[in-house]
C-alpha positions, 0 to 999 in steps of 0.5 A: 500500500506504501509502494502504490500510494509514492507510486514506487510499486515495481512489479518485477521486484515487489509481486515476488515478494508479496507473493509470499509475504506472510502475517510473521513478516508485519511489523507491530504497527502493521499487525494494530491495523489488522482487524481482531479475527474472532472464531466461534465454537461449540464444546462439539467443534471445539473439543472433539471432531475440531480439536486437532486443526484448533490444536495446530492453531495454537501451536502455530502461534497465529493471532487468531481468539477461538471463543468456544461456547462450553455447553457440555453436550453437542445441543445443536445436534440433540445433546449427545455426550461429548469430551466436555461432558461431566462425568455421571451426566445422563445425555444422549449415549451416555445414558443412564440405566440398568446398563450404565450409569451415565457418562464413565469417563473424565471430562477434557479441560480444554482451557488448559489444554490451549494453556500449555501451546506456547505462547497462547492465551487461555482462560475460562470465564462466565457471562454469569460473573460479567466483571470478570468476563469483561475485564478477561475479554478485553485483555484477550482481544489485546493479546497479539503475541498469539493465539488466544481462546477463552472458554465459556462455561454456557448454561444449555437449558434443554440439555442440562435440565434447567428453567429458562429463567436460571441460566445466570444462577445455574452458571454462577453456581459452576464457578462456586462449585469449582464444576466450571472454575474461572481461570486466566493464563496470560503468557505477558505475566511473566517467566515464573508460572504462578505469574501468568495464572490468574484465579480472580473471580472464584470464591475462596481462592485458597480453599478448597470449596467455599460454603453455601447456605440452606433457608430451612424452618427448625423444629420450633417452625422458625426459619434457620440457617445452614452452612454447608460447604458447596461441592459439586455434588450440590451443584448436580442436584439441581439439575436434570442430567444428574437426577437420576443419581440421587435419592431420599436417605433411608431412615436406617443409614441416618447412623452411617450417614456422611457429608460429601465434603467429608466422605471424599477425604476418607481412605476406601477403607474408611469409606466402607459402610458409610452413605455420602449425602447432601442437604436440601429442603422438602416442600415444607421447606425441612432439612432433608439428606439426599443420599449421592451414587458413586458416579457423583463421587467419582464427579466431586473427585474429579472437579477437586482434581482439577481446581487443586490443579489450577490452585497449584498452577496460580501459585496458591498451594506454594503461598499458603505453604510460604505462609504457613511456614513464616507463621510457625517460625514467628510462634516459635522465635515467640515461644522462645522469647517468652520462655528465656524472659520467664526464665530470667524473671524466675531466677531473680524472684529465686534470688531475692527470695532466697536473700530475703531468707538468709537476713530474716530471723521471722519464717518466711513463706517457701519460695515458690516453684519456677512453674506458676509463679506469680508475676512469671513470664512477660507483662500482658500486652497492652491492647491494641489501638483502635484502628480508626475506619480512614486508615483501612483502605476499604471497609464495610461496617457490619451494622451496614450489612442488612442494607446489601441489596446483593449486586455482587460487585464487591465479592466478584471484584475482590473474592480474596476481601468479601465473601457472599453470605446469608443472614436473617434480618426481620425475621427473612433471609437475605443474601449479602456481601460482606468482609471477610473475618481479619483480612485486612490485617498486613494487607498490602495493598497493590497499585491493581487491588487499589484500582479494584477498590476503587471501582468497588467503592464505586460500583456498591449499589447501596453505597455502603462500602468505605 
């Protein structure tokens, strides 16, 4: 184009070069003018009969974004079973019965699949959590160093077995759950690999499930709250395609009775006897235990395989272990300290006392042993000052809670700062976002954490967060 606009194109010199001028040629400038080139999948395209051309796509390196559109079967064609299916998931030649018991195998993680091509752009994100998602669109959009896919996770209301109207909640839920986590691989980051892993935007980065809450009514015909931790299992009960995988716990396995959360920390040994189970309510809105098969076992082993995965690759595994490790060497250098100051005020109490004895003609009381002595050990600590709410760098005052109208900004901004919760105002359960115990104590606050504080602040619906 530069040639023809100065009128200096030569068709002997220039037509042999532009005849195999190619798009790794093109300066960064060049490359800014060329249109974002966008390819839209579904699971069947994507993860299966497509797999191997879009694996030679990323392993080429071309700056083309694969959007794949994660509905777990392939909807266009009925909703058969594919590689992206959940394990135990009842779909077409997958299904359940006297025979089978749904789909047997492992599901594919496309996402870090394409993570692991050099130099490609990976993530795995929701409408459902739409921060997240914008803020992960457009730094995909922005990558031109190669190729880059994001993965969706899309609620497929016939072939799930969901209500229209929750497609949203359905797909919040599979990122609470850990079934559809969200993560960012962005090869900018840095060399280190926790450096190019992201896990923002999923609850309870650093545990392993976080919690959720069931609205039930006591047996004084109260309403009351449950926290229960929010497994994948959880998540399949309310829908369709995991139905048939469940069943009401029977009156006489109330003793062998298990938690899912728990049964699937124990040995096979252990497990013997014992009926995992979850909770929900009946029509009368009373605790009821929902006994789990084996294939939903097999499912909650397999999602906490792979969020484990993913806490590893982010750095979280290392950062709890760091963490850990700095904690115990505080208590011990404390300990110790404690103990040499204990030490040396026994020896001087022994001291005085024992000169006091030798000048007295009176008896005296025994001195007193090393151990319990009164005035032993270090002065009690002085209470902290109360720290004033302008030297927090964000804050939600507890008695501002019941005026959360739920938007989400806050635990969906800053998952590792605020948490989801529910809490009973007026006698009525209502969700809100609330701060989390402790956790701006030595809180570092980044030029990013402050930025998202900021929108935070901001964004807060009712305008309660400081």
């Amino acid at each position: 184009a530069r040639l023809e606009l100065a009128d200096a194109y030569d068709e002997a010199r220039d037509t042999k070069a532009l005849a195999t001028l190619d798009w790794r040629e093109f300066t960064d400038d060049e490359l800014d003018l060329m249109p974002v080139f966008l390819t839209v999948s579904g699971d069947g395209a994507a993860y299966d009969i497509g797999f191997g051309a879009l694996s030679r796509v990323l392993a080429e390196g071309i700056p083309v974004k694969m959007l794949v559109l994660d509905t777990g079967t392939y909807s266009n064609t009925g909703g058969q079973a594919s590689t992206a299916s959940f394990t135990g998931q009842d779909s077409d030649l997958a299904r359940f019965g006297s025979a089978h018991g749904g789909k047997s195998e492992l599901r594919k993680e496309l996402g870090l699949l394409g993570a692991f091509h050099p130099n490609t752009f990976a993530c795995s994100v929701s409408t459902a959590l739409y921060g997240h998602f914008l803020d992960t669109a457009h730094a995909m959009l922005g990558y031109g160093d190669g190729a880059a896919l994001m993965q969706v996770y899309t609620p497929c209301q016939p072939e799930n077995g969901i209500a229209d109207d929750l497609s949203a909640a359905h797909a919040r839920a599979a990122v609470e759950s850990r079934m559809a986590p969200l993560f960012v691989h962005d090869p900018r980051g840095g060399e280190a690999l926790s450096a190019r892993w992201n896990l923002d935007g999923n609850p309870d980065i650093d545990k392993l499930w976080t919690s959720m809450t069931i609205q039930h009514v006591d047996d004084a015909g109260a309403l009351a709250l449950l926290e229960t931790p929010l497994t994948p299992a959880e998540f399949a009960f309310g829908e369709v395609r995991f139905a048939k995988h469940f069943r009401k716990l029977k009156p006489a396995e109330d003793d062998a009775a298990v938690l899912v959360a728990d049964y699937v920390e124990l040995s096979a040994d252990q497990r013997e006897g014992k009926v995992p189970f979850v909770y929900t309510t009946d029509a009368d809105r009373r605790l009821v235990k929902v006994a789990c098969s084996a294939a939903i076992i097999a499912l909650v082993e397999d999602r906490r395989r792979h969020w484990r995965t993913l806490q590893y690759l982010a750095g979280v595994t290392v950062t709890a272990m760091s963490a850990s490790h700095a904690t115990e060497l505080a208590d011990l250098r404390t300990q110790l300290t404690e103990a040499l100051a204990s030490r040396e005020d026994s020896m001087d109490e022994i001291a005085a006392a024992m000169a006091e004895l030798a000048t007295s003609t009176a008896p005296v009381a025994p001195a007193p042993t090393m151990l319990g002595m009164p005035g032993s050990g270090p002065p009690p600590a002085a209470a902290a000052p109360a720290v004033d709410i302008g030297d927090r760098p964000i804050w939600l005052d507890p008695a501002d809670e019941p005026l959360c109208n739920d938007c989400g900004t806050c635990y969906q901004e800053l998952p590792a700062l605020f948490e989801k919760a529910t809490i009973v105002v007026d006698g009525n359960a209502q969700v809100i976002g609330r701060l989390k115990d402790g956790v701006l104590d030595g809180l570092e606050v980044t030029d990013d954490l402050a930025g998202r504080m900021a929108r935070v602040k901001d964004n807060c619906d009712a305008e309660i967060i400081r």
